[in-house]
C-alpha positions as semicolon CSV with decimal commas, in nm:
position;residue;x (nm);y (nm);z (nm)
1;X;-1,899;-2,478;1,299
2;X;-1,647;-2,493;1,003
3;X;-1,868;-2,294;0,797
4;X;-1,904;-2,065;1,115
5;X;-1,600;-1,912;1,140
6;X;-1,503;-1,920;0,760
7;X;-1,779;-1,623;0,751
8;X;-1,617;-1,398;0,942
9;X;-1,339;-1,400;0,714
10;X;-1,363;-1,205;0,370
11;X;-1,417;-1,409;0,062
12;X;-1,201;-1,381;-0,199
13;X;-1,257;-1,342;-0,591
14;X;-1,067;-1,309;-0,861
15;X;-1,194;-1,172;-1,209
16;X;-0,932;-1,176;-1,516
17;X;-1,021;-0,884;-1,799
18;X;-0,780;-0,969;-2,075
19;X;-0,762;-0,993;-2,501
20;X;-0,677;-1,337;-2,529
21;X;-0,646;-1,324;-2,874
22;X;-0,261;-1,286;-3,076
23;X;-0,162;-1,250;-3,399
24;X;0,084;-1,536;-3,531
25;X;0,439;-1,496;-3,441
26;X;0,267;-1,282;-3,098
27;X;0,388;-1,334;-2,766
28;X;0,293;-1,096;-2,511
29;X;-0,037;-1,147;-2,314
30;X;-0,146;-0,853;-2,082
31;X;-0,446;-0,948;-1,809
32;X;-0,572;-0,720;-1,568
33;X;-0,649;-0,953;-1,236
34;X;-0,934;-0,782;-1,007
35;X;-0,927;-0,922;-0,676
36;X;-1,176;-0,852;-0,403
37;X;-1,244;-0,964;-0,069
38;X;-1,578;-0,902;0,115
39;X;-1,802;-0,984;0,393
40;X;-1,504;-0,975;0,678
41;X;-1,634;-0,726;0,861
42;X;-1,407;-0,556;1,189
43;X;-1,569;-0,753;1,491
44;X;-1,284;-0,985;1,576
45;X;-1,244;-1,299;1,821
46;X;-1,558;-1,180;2,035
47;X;-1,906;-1,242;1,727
48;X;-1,685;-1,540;1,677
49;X;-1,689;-1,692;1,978
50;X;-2,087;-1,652;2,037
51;X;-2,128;-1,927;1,855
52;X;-2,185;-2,241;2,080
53;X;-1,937;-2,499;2,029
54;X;-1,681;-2,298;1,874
55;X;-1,353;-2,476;1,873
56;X;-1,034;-2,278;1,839
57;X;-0,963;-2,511;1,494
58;X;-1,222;-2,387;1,341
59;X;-1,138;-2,022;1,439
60;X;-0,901;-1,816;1,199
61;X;-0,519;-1,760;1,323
62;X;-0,543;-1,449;1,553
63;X;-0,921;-1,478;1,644
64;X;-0,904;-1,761;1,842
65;X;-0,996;-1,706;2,229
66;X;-0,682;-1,489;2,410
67;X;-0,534;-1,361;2,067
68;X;-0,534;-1,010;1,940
69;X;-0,672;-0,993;1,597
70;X;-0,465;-0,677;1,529
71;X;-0,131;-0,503;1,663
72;X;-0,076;-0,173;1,635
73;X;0,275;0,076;1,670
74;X;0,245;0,420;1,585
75;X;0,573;0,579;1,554
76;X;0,549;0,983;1,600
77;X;0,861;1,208;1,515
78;X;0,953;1,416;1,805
79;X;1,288;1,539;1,660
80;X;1,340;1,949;1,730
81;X;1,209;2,044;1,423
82;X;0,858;1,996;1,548
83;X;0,874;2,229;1,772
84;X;0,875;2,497;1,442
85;X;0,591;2,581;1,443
86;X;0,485;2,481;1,842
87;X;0,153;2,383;1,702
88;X;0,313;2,140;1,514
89;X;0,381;1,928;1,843
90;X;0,075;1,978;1,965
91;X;-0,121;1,898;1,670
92;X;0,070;1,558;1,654
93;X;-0,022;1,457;1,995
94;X;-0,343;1,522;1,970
95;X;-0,371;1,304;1,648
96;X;-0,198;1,055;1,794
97;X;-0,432;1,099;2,069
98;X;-0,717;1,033;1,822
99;X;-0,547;0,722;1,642
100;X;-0,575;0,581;2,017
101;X;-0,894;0,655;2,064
102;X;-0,991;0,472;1,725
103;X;-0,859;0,134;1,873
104;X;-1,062;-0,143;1,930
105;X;-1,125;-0,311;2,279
106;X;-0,822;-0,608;2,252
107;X;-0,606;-0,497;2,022
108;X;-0,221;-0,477;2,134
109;X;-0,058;-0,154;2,069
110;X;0,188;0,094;2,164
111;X;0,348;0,457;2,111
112;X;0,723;0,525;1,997
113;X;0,890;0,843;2,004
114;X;1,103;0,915;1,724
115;X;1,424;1,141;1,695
116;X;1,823;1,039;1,621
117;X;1,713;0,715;1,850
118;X;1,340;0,550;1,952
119;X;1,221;0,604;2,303
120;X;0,925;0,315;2,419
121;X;0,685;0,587;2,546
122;X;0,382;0,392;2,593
123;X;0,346;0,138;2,769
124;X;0,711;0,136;2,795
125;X;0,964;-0,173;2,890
126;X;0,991;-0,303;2,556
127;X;0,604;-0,434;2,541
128;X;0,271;-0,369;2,401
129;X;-0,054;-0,301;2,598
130;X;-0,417;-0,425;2,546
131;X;-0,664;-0,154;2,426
132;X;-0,930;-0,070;2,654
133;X;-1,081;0,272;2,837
134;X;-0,806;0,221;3,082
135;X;-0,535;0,177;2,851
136;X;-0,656;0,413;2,592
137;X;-0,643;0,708;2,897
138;X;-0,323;0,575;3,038
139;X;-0,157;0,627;2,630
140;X;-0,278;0,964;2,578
141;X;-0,177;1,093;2,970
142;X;0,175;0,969;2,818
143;X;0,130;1,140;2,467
144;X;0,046;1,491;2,664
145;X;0,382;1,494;2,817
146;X;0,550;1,416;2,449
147;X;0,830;1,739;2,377
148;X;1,038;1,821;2,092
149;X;1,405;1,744;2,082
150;X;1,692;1,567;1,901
151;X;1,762;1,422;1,540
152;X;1,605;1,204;1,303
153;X;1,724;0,850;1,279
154;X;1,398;0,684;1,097
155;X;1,581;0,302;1,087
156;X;1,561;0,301;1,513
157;X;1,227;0,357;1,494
158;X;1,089;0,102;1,276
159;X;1,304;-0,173;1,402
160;X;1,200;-0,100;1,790
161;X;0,819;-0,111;1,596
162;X;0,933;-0,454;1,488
163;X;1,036;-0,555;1,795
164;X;0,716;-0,470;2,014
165;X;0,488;-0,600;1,699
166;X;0,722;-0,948;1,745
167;X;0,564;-0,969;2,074
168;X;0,220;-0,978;1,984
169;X;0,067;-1,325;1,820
170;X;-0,147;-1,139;1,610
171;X;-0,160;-1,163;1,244
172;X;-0,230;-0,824;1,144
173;X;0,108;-0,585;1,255
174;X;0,076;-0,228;1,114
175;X;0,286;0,044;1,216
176;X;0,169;0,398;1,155
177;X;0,462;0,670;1,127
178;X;0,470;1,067;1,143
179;X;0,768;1,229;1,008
180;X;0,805;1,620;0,919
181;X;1,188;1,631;0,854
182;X;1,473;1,452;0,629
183;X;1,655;1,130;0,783
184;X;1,898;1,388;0,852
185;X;2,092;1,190;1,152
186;X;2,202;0,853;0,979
187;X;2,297;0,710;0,647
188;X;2,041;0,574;0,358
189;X;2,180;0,237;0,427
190;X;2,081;0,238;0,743
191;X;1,685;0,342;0,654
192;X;1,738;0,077;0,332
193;X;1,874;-0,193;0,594
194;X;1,555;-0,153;0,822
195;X;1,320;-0,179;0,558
196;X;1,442;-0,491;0,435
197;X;1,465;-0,633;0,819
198;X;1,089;-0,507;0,851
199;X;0,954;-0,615;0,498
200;X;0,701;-0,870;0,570
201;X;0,693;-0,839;0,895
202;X;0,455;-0,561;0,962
203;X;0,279;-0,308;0,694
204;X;0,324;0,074;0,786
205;X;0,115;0,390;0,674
206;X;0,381;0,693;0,660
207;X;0,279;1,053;0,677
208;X;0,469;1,400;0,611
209;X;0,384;1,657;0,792
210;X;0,432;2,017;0,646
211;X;0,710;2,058;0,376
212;X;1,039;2,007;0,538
213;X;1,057;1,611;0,448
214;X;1,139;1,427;0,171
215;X;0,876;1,280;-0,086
216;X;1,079;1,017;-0,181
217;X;1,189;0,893;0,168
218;X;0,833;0,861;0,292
219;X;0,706;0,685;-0,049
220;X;0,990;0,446;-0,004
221;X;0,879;0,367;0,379
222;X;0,549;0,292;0,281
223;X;0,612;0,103;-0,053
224;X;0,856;-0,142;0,122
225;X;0,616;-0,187;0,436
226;X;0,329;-0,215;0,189
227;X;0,086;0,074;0,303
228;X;0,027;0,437;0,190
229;X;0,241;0,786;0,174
230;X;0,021;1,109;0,184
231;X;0,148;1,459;0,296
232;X;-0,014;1,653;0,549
233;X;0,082;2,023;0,467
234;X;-0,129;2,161;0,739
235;X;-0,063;2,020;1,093
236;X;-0,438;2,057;1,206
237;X;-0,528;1,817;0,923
238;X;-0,324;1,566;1,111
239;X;-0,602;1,430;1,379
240;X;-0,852;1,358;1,099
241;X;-0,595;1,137;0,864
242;X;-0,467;1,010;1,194
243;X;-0,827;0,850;1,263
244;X;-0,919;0,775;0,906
245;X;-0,544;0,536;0,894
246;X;-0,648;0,376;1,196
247;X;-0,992;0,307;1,069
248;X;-0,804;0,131;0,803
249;X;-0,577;-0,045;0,996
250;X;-0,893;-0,157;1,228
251;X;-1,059;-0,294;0,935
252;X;-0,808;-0,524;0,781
253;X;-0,893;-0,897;0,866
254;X;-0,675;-1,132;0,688
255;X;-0,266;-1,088;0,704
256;X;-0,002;-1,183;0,458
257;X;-0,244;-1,292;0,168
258;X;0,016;-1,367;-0,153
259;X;-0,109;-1,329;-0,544
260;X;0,092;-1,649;-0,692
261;X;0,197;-1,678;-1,052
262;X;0,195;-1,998;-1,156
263;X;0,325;-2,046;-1,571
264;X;0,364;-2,378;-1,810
265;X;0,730;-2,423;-1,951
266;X;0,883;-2,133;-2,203
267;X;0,655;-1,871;-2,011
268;X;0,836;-1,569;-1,916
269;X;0,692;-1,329;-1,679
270;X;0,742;-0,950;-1,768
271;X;0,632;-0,790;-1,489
272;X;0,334;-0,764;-1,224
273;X;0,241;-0,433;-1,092
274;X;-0,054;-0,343;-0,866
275;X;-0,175;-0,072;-1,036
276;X;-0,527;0,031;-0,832
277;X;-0,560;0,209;-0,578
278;X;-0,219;0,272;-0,650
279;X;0,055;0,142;-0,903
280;X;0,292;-0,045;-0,715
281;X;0,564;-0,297;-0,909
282;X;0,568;-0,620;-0,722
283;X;0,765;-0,812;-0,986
284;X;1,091;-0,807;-0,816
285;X;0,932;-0,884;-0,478
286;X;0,880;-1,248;-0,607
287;X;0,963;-1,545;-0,397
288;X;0,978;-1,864;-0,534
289;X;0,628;-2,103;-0,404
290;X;0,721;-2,446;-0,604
291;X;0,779;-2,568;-0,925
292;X;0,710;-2,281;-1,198
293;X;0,530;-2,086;-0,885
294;X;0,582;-1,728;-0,744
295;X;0,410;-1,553;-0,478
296;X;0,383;-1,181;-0,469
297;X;0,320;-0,985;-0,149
298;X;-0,040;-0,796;-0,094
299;X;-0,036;-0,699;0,285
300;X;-0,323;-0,715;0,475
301;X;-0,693;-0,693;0,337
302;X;-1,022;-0,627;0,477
303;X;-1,335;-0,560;0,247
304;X;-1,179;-0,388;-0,015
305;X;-1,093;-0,486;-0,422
306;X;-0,740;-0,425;-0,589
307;X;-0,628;-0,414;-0,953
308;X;-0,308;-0,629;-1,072
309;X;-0,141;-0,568;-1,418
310;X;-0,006;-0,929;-1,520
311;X;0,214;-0,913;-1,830
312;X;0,386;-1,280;-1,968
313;X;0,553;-1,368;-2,272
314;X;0,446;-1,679;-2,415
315;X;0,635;-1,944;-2,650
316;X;0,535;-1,876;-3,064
317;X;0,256;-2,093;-3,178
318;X;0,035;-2,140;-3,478
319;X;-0,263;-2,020;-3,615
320;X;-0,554;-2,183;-3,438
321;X;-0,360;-2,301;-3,109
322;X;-0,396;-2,221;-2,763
323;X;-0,264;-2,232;-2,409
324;X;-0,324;-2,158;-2,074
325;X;-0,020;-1,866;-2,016
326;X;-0,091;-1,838;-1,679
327;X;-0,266;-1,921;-1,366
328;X;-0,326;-1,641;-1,095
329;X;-0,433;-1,743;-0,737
330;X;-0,472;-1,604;-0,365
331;X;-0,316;-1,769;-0,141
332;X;-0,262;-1,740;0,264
333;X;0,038;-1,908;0,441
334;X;-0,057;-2,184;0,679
335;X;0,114;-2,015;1,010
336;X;0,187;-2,445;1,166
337;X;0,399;-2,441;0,793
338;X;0,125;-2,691;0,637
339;X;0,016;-2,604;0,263
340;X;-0,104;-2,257;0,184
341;X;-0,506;-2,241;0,138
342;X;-0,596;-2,116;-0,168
343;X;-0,850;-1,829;-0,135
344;X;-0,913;-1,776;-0,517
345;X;-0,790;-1,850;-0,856
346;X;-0,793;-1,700;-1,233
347;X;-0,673;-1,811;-1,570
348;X;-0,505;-1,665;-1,836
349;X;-0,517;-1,731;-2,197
350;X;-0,349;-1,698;-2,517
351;X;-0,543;-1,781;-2,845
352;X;-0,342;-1,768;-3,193
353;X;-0,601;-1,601;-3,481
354;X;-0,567;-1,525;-3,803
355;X;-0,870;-1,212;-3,679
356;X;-0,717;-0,887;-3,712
357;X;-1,005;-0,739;-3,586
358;X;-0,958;-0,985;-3,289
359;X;-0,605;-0,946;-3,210
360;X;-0,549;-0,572;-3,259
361;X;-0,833;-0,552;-2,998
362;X;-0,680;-0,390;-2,663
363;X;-0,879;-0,484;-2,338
364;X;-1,024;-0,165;-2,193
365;X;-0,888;-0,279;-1,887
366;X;-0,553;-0,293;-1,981
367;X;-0,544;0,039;-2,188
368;X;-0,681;0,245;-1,928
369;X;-0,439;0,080;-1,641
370;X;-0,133;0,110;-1,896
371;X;-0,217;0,480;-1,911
372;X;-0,259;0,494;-1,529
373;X;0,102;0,362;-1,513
374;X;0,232;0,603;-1,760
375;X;0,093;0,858;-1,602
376;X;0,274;0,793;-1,274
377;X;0,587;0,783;-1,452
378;X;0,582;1,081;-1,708
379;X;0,462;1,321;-1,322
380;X;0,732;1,179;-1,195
381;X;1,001;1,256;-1,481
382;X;0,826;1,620;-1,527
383;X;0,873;1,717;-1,152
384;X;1,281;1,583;-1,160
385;X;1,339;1,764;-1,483
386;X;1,148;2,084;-1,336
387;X;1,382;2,014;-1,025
388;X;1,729;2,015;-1,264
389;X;1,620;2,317;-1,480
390;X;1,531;2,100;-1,747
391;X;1,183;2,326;-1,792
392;X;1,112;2,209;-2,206
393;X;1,190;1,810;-2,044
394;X;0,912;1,899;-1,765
395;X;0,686;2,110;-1,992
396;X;0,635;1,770;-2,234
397;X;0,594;1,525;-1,944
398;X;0,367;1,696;-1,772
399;X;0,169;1,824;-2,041
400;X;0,164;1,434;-2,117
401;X;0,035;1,350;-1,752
402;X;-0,246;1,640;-1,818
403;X;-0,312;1,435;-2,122
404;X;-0,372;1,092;-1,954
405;X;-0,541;1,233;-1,647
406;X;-0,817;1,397;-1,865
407;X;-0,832;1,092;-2,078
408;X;-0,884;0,860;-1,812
409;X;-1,116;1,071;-1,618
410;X;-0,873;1,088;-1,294
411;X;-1,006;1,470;-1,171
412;X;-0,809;1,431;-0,858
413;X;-0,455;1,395;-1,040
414;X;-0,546;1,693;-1,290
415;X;-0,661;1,906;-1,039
416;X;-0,311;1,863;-0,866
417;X;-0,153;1,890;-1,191
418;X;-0,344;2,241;-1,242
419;X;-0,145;2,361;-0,938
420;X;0,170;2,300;-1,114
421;X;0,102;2,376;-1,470
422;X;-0,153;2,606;-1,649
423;X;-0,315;2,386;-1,924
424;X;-0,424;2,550;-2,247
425;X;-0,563;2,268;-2,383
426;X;-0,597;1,938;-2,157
427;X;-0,698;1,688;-2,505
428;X;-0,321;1,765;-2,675
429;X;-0,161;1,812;-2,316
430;X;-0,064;2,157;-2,398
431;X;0,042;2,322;-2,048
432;X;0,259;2,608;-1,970
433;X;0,490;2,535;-1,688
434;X;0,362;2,808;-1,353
435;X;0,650;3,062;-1,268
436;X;0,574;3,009;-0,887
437;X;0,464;2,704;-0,726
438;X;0,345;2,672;-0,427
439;X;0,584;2,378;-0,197
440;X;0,294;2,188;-0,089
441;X;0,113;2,153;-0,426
442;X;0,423;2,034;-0,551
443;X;0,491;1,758;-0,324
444;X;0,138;1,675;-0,246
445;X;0,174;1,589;-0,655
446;X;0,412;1,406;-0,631
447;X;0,326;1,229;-0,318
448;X;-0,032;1,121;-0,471
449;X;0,157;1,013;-0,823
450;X;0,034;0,696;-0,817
451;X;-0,278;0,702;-0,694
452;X;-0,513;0,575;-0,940
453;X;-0,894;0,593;-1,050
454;X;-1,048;0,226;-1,079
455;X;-1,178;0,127;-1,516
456;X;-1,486;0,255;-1,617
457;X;-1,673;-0,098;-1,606
């Protein structure tokens, strides 16, 4: 029955693209780690459980008989100024009305209302209720009565998200949270402090809604918490990215799966970014796994396949030598304590040669994911310079981002960049900065920075 229940959970692989090759005196090895998972499908603790004989062992944590695969907190901003416009309100309910509908039979969830302090509004008392028709009816009878009012403290909603999620035995926690104004009614520290309490402990989705919030607040939710930022400029787009995050969230099968870094003596590691779908630096989220071993949080995962940027610097060697520079595997914590299980692994190599030809050579991999990092940067330089004054600063970044977007084929980045700039000549990056831009096409920019497009293979 082993075999069983291992095939309800995705398989992982791990593919290494990389130049292994170095000149003498070269020390700096770049490998781009692939890593997909596939085959877990979304259909929980009830396909596996058809199988006669099933014993709980053999069952993944979470899907064994009586235990929610998933939890689920969606945190919806009902400060005042969603009451500006009054559709605004309404829209929000009735997305959040939709999320609910998207949950699976089982799953444990619950609905916060957010202003300058978090109000339990469904199922209330500090606990979490079990999706089902009932449930699902009883949530959105509460959402109807939901009415603007009050501040915005975002800190006292997440941590009364990690509190219900603590309740659940579930291994995948995800919080989902609408904002459409600036953490007006409490201090950065506090937001900062929350994230840090909740890092690890559930991942969260966070959406703006309109153009009354800040970019870099929401971005910073989600990046700590380990899921996505997007702006919704139009409230009546809300329902539809409501449904398509829950989807997500309904999807994911495994929970707190680590990439570790293990590296010989004299290896230094430079950095380790996620860098597809999105460019994400995980290098100082390192804990320490052992001798010479770091582990690097992922999140959850479902079927899906991600792109890592490894970058080490080896010790000098000589003409003809080699060595293993690193060793990349996926690992998932053993929830009794025992040892991790090791879902994958990769290696990475460094080869001295005396080939030009061979170690001039850049992986395609690794120049077109450089450039997708690069261009995340230079949008995000270009739109703080525009925001200072600094117009000749903004003109050259951004006519550098129009560069790398066309060169890398990422049509969703340039057309956003069009919005912002009007390019004479996309090849040099020649762009004229707009006189008027629009609010929303500016944040939406820089929002969707670092969203990437996957190599070419």
């Amino acid at each position: 029955m082993a075999n069983f229940a291992k095939s309800r959970v995705p398989q992982f692989s791990v593919d290494v693209y990389q130049n292994e090759y170095l000149p003498e005196g070269g020390r700096d090895v770049n490998a781009i780690v692939t890593v997909t998972s596939t085959g877990g499908g979304t259909s929980g603790a009830a396909a596996l459980l058809t199988g006669a004989g099933a014993s709980p062992a053999h069952i993944p944590a979470g899907q064994q008989p009586g235990v929610p695969n998933a939890a689920v907190v969606i945190m919806v901003d009902c400060s005042g100024s969603m009451e500006y416009p009054p559709t605004k309100m309404r829209n929000a309910r009735e997305a959040t009305a939709a999320a609910v509908d998207t949950l699976r039979d089982g799953v444990d969830f619950a609905v916060v209302g957010g202003t300058h302090q978090a109000k339990d509004i469904y199922p209330g008392n500090g606990r979490l209720a079990t999706a089902s028709a009932v449930t699902r009816a009883q949530a959105k009878e509460a959402l109807s009565k939901l009415n603007a009012g009050g501040g915005t403290a975002i800190s006292t909603w997440l941590r009364l998200a990690d509190q219900l999620l603590a309740e659940s035995d579930a291994p995948i926690r995800h919080g989902i949270l609408l904002t459409d104004g600036r953490n007006e009614h409490e201090s950065p520290r506090h937001l900062l402090n929350a994230l840090e309490a909740c890092a690890g402990r559930f991942t969260c989705d966070a959406r703006g809604v309109g153009t009354d919030w800040d970019v870099k607040e929401v971005t910073g939710i989600a990046s700590a918490l380990l899921g996505t930022a997007d702006i919704v400029a139009d409230p009546r787009g809300l329902a539809a990215d409501f449904t398509q995050m829950m989807e997500n969230a309904m999807g994911k099968e495994v929970a707190d799966v680590a990439l570790r870094l293990w590296t010989p003596v004299g290896v230094e590691i430079k950095f380790v970014k996620q860098v597809a779908p999105v460019v994400e630096d995980l290098t100082g989220r390192r804990t320490e796994a052992g001798p010479r071993a770091g582990d690097y949080p992922t999140g959850s995962w479902g079927d899906e396949s991600r792109d890592y940027h490894v970058c080490v610097r080896v010790p000098e060697a000589g003409i003809g030598q080699e060595m293993l520079a690193a060793r990349v595997s996926l690992v998932l914590p053993d929830p009794s304590g025992g040892t991790p299980q090791t879902l994958s692994q990769g290696l990475v190599r460094a080869v001295w040669t005396d080939d030009m030809v061979a170690s001039t050579s850049i992986n395609p991999q690794v120049a077109h994911y450089t450039g997708q990092a690069e261009l995340a940067q230079v949008i995000q330089q270009g739109l703080n310079a525009r925001k200072s004054g600094d117009f000749d600063g903004a003109t050259a970044k951004l006519g550098r981002a129009v560069q790398l977007a066309a060169a890398s084929g990422n049509a969703d980045t340039a057309k956003l960049l069009s919005k912002v700039v009007d390019v004479v000549d996309a090849t040099t990056g020649t762009v004229r900065l707009k006189a008027k831009v629009a609010e929303a096409d500016e944040m939406t920019l820089e929002t969707r920075s670092t969203k990437t497009v996957r190599v070419k293979k």
